[in-house]
C-alpha positions as a Markdown table, in Angstrom:
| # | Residue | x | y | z |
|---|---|---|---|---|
| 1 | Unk | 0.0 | 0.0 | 0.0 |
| 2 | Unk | 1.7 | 3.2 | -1.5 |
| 3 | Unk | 1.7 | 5.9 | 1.5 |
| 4 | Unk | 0.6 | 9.5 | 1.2 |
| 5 | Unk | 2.6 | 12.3 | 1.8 |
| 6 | Unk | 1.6 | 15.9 | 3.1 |
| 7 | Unk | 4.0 | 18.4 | 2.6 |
| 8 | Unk | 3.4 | 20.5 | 5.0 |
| 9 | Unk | 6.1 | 23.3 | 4.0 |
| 10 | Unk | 4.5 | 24.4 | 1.3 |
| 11 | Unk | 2.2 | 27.6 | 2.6 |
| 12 | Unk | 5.3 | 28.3 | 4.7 |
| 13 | Unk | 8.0 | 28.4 | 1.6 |
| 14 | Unk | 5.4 | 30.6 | -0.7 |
| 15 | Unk | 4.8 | 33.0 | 2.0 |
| 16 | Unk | 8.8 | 33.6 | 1.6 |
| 17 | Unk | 8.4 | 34.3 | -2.2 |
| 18 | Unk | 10.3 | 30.9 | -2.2 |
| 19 | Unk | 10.2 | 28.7 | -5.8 |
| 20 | Unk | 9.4 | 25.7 | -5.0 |
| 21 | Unk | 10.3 | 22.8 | -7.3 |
| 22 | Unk | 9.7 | 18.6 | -6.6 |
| 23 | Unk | 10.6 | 15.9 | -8.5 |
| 24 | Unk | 9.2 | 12.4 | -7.5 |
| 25 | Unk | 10.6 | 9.2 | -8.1 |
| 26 | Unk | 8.2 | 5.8 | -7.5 |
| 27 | Unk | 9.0 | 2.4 | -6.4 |
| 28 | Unk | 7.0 | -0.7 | -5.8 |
| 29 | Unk | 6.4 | 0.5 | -2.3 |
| 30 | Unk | 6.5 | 4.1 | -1.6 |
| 31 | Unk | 7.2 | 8.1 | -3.1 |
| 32 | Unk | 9.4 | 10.4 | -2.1 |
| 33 | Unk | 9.8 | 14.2 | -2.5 |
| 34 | Unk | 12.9 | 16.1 | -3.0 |
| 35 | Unk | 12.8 | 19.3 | -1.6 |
| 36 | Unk | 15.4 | 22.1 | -2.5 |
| 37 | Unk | 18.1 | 23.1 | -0.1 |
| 38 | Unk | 17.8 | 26.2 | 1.3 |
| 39 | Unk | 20.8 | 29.2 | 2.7 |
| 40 | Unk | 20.8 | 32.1 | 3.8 |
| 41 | Unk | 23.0 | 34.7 | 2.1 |
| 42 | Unk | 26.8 | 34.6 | 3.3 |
| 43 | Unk | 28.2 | 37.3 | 5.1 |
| 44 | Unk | 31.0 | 38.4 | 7.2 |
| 45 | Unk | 30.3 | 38.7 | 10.7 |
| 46 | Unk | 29.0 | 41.6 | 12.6 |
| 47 | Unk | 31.0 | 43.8 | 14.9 |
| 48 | Unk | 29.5 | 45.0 | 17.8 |
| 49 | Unk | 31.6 | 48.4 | 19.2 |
| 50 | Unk | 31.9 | 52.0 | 19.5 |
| 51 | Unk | 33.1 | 54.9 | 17.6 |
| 52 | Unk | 35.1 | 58.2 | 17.8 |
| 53 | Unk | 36.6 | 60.4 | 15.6 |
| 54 | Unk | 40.3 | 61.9 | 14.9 |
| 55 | Unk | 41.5 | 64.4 | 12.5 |
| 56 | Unk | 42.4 | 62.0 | 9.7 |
| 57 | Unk | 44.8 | 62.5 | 6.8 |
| 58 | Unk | 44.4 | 58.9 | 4.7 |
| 59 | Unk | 47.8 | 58.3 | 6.2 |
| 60 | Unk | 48.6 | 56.5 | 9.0 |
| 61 | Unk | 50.3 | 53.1 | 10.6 |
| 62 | Unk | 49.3 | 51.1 | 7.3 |
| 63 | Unk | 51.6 | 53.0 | 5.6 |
| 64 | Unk | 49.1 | 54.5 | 2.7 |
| 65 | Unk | 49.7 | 58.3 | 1.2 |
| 66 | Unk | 47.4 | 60.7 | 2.4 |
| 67 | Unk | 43.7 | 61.1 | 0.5 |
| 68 | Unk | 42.3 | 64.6 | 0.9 |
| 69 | Unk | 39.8 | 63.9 | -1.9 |
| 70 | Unk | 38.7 | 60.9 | 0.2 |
| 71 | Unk | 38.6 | 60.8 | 3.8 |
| 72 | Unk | 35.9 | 58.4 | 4.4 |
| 73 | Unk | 38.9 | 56.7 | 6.8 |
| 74 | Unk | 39.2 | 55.0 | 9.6 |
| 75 | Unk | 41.4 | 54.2 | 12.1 |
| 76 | Unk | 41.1 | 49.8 | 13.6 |
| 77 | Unk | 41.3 | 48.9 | 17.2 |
| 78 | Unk | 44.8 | 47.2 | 18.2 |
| 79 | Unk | 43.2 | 43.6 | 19.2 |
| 80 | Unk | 41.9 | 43.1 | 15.5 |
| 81 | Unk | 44.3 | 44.8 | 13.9 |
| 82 | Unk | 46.5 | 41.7 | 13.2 |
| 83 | Unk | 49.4 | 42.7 | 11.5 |
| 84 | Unk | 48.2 | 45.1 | 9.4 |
| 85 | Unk | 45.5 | 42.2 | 8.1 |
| 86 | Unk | 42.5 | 44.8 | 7.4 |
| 87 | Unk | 44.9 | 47.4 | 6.3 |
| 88 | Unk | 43.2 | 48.6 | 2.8 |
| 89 | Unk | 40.1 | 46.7 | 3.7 |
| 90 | Unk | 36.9 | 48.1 | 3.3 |
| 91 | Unk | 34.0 | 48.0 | 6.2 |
| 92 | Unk | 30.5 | 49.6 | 6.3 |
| 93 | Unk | 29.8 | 51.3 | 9.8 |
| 94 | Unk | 26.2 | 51.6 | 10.9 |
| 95 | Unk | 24.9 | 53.8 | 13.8 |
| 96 | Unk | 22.4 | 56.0 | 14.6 |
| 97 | Unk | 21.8 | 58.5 | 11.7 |
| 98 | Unk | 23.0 | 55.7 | 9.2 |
| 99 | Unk | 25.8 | 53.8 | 7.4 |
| 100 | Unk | 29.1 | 55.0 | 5.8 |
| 101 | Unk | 32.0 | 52.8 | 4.3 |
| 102 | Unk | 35.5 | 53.3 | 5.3 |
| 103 | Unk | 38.8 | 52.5 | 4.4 |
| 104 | Unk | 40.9 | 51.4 | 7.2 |
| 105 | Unk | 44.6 | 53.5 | 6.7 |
| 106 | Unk | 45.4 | 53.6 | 10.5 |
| 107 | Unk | 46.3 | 51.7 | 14.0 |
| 108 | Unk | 44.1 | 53.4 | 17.4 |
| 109 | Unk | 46.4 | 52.0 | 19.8 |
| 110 | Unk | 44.7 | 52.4 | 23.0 |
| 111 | Unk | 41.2 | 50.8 | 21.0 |
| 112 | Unk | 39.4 | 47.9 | 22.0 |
| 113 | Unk | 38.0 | 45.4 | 20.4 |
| 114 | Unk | 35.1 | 46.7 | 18.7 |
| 115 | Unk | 36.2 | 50.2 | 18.5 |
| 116 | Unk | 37.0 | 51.9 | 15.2 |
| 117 | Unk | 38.3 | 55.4 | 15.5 |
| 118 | Unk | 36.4 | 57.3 | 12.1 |
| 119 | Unk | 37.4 | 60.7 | 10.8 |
| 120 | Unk | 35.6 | 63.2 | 11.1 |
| 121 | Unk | 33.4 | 63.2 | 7.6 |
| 122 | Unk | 32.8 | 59.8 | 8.5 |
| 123 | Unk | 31.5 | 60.0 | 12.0 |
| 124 | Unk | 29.4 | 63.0 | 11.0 |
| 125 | Unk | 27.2 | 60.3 | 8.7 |
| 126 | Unk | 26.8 | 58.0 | 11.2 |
| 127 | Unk | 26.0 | 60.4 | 14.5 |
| 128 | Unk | 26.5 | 63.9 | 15.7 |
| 129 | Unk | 30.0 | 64.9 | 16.3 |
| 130 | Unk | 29.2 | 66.5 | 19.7 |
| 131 | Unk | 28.4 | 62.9 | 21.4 |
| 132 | Unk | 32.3 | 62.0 | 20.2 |
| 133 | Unk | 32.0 | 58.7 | 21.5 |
| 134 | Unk | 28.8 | 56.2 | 20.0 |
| 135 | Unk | 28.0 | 52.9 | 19.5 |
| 136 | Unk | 28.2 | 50.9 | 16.0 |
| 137 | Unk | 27.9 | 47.9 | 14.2 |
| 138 | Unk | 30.1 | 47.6 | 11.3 |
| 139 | Unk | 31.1 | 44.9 | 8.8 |
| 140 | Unk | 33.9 | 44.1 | 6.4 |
| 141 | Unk | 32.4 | 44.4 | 3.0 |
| 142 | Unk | 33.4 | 44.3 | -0.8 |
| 143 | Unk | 32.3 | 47.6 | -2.1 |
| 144 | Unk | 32.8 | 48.4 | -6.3 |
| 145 | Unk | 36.6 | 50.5 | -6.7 |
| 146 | Unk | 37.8 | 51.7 | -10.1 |
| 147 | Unk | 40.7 | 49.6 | -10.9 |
| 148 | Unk | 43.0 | 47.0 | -10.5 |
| 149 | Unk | 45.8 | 46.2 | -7.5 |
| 150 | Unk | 48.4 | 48.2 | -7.5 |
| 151 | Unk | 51.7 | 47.1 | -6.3 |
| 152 | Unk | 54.1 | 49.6 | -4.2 |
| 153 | Unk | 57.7 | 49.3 | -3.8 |
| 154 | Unk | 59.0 | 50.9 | -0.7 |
| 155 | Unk | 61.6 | 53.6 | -0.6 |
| 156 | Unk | 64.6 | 51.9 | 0.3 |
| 157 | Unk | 64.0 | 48.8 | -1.7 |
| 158 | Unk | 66.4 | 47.1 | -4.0 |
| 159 | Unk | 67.4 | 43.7 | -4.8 |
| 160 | Unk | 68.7 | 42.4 | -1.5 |
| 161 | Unk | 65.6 | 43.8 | 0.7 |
| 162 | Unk | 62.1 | 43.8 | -1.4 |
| 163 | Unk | 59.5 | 45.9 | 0.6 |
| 164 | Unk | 56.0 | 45.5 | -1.5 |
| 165 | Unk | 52.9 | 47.3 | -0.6 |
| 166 | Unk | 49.2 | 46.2 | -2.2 |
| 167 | Unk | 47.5 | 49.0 | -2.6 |
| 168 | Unk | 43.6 | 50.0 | -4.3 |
| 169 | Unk | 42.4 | 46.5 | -3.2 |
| 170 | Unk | 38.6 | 45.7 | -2.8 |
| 171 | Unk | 39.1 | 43.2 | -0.3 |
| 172 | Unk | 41.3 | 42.0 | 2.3 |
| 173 | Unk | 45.1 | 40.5 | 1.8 |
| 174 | Unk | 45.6 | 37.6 | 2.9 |
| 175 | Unk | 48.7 | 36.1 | 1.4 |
| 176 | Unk | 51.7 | 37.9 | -1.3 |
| 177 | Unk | 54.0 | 35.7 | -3.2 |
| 178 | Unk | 56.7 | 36.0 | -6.0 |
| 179 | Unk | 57.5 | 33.3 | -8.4 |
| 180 | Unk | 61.6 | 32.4 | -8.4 |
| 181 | Unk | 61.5 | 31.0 | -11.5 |
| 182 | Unk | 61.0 | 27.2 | -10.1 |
| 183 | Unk | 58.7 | 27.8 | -7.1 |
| 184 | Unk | 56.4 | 30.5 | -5.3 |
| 185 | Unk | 57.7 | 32.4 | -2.0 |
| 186 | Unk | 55.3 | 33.4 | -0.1 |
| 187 | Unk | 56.4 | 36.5 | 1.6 |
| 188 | Unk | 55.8 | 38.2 | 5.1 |
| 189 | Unk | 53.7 | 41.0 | 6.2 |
| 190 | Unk | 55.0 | 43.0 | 9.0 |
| 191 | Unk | 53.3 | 45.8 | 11.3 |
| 192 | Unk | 53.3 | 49.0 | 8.8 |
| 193 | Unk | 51.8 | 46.9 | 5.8 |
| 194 | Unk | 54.5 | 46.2 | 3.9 |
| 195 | Unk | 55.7 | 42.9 | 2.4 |
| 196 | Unk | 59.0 | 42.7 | 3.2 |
| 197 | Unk | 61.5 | 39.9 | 1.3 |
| 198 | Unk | 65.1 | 39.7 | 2.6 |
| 199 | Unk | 68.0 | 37.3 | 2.9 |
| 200 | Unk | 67.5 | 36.8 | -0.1 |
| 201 | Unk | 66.1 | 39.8 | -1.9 |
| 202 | Unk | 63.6 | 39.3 | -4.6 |
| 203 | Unk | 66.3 | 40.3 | -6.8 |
| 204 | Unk | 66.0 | 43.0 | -10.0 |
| 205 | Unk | 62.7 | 42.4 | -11.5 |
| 206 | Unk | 60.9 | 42.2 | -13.6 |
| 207 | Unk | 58.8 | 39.9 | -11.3 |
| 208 | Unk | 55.5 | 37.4 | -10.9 |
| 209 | Unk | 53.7 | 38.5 | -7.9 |
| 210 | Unk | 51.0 | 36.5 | -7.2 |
| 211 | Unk | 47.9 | 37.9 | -4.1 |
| 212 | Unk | 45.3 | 36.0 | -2.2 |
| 213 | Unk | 42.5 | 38.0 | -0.8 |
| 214 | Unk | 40.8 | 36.8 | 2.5 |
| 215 | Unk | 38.2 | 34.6 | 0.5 |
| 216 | Unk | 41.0 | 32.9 | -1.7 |
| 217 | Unk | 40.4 | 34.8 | -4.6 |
| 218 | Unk | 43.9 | 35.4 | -6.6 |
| 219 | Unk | 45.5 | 37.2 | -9.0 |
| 220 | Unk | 49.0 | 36.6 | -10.9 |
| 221 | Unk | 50.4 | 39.4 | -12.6 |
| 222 | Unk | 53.8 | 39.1 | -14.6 |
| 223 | Unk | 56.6 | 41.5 | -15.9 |
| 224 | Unk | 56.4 | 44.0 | -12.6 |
| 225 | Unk | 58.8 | 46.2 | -12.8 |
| 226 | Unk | 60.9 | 47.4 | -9.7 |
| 227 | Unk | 60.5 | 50.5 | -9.4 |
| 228 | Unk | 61.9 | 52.4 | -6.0 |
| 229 | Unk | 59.3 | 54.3 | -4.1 |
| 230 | Unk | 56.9 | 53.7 | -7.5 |
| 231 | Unk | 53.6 | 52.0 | -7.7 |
| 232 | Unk | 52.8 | 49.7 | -10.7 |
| 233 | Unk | 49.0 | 48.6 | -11.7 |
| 234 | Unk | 47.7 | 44.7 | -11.8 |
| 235 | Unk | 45.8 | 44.1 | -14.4 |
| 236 | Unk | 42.8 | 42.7 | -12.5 |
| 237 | Unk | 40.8 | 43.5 | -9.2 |
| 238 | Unk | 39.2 | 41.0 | -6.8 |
| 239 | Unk | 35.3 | 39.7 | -7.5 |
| 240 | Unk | 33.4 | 40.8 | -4.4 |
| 241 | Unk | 33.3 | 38.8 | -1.2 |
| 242 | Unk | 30.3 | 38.0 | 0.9 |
């Protein structure tokens, strides 16, 4: 005797705006319904925190030249800071008035976890700049830049020390490397955002630099030139993350 099956989810998926699509197979003794799997959206997670503000330039600990045609900057706590991890990264910072993205360009020192010291354009779209000290939520996001990478050779570099800055990024680094000619090297990231390649040297150029962004995306670019205190474009920019 073949047994009958309710699905009760129905009502509940349509009132979603949910597509709902089954497929039955039959055998001698009973039917089954394949349902569709359903997720959520991925995204990166919440931070819960406050905010203040600071005269910013664009400059700061990561290293970056100043921006006076776009201060929408901030400045990361020191627990999350990591190395310079989010330096170049791009999170959207929601309080009371409403949201802003910022660029993070700088280290707050004495900062919490949580805390993200804005400039002052920034905190004025979020709150009013008399209450100096609110709370946010904020999130690492993706947003759309003109542009590839660009790669930026520290003043001071040459063959035996290579100090290489990733600059115009939408989303986090994660990983730089440079091909030798028989394998990949991945090299270090120290405090003030630089990738810095000694004992040996990357040598004279041209080189293959290959980046990983925080979600694994990569890009390889060849024939970068060195070029001392210069900055040299990609020729590709990251697809956008969660």
């Amino acid at each position: 005797m073949r047994r009958p099956i309710f699905i009760l989810l129905i009502a509940a998926l349509a009132l979603l705006g949910l597509a709902l699509t089954t497929s039955r197979v039959r055998s001698d003794s009973e039917w089954y319904v394949y349902l569709p799997l359903l997720t959520r959206p991925k995204e990166n997670p919440l931070h819960t925190g406050i905010a203040t503000y600071y005269d910013a330039t664009g400059a700061g600990a990561c290293s970056f030249d100043p921006s006076p045609n776009d201060l929408m900057v901030a400045a990361l706590n020191a627990q999350e800071y990591n190395t310079a991890a989010y330096c170049g990264a791009y999170v959207q910072v929601n309080g009371a008035k409403g949201s802003v993205i910022v660029r993070i360009v700088d280290l707050c020192p004495e900062c919490l976890a949580g805390h993200l010291d804005l400039s002052r354009e920034a905190f004025d779209r979020i709150d009013d700049l008399p209450k100096g000290r609110v709370p946010i939520t904020w999130r690492v996001v993706s947003p759309a830049i003109s542009g590839p990478i660009a790669y930026h050779f520290k003043e001071g570099s040459n063959q035996w020390w290579t100090a290489v800055q990733i600059r115009n990024h939408r989303n986090p680094i994660a990983k730089f490397e440079y091909w030798t000619g028989s394998q990949w090297v991945s090299v270090p990231r120290v405090s003030y955002n630089f990738f810095v390649q000694t004992n040996p040297g990357m040598g004279v150029g041209p080189y293959t630099f290959r980046v990983t962004d925080s979600y694994t995306h990569t890009l390889t670019d060849n024939g970068i030139p060195f070029i001392e205190k210069g900055t040299i474009n990609g020729v590709a920019q990251f697809p956008p993350g969660p």
